[in-house]
N, C-alpha and C positions, 0 to 999 in steps of 0.2 A: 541160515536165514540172514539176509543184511539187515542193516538198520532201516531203512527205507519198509522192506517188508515188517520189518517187527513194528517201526511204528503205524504201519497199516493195521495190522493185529490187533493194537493196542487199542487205537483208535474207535476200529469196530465192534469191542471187547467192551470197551467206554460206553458206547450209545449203545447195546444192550443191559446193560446192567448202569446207570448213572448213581444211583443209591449207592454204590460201592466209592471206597476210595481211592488213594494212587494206587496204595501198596496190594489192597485185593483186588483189585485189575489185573495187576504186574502178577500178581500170580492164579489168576485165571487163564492169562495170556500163556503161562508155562504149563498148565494142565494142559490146556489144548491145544497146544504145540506136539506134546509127548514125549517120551521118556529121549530119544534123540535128541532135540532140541534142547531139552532141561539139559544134557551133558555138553552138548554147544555150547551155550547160556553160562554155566559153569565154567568151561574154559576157559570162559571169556573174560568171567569174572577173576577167576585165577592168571591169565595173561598179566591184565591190566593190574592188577593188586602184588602179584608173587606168595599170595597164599588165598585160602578158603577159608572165610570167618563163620562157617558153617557146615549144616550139610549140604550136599546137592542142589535139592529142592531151593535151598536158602539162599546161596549163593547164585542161582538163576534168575530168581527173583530178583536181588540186588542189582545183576544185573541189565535186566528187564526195564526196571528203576532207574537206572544212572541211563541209561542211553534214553529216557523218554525225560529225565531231568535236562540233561544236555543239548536235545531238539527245544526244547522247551526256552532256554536260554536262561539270561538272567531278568529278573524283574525286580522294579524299582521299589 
């Protein structure tokens, strides 16, 4: 999944559920993505880092989070 799609995901993931915060978005977004994706997600998080501060799940999420922190930009 690129980031473009993931931040579609995320997005639509958001305007279902607005009550939610970042971080139980972000992993809304990896339950329903599925177990592929979560190991993706993970990789990815492992690439960018050179280790997993977690488990699986956790680490997908993280990086679920960093790439919608990122699109997101900085703010003043």
């Amino acid at each position: 999944m690129t980031d473009d799609q993931l931040v579609v995901e995320f997005a639509l993931a958001r305007l279902d559920n607005p009550d939610l915060d970042i971080e139980e978005v972000a992993a809304l977004v990896v339950r329903r993505a599925g177990p592929d994706a979560m190991l993706e997600f993970a990789s990815n998080a492992l690439a960018s880092r050179d280790e997993l501060r977690g488990p699986v799940f956790a680490s997908a999420v993280e990086h679920v989070m960093r790439v919608m922190l990122t699109v997101r930009g900085e703010r003043d």
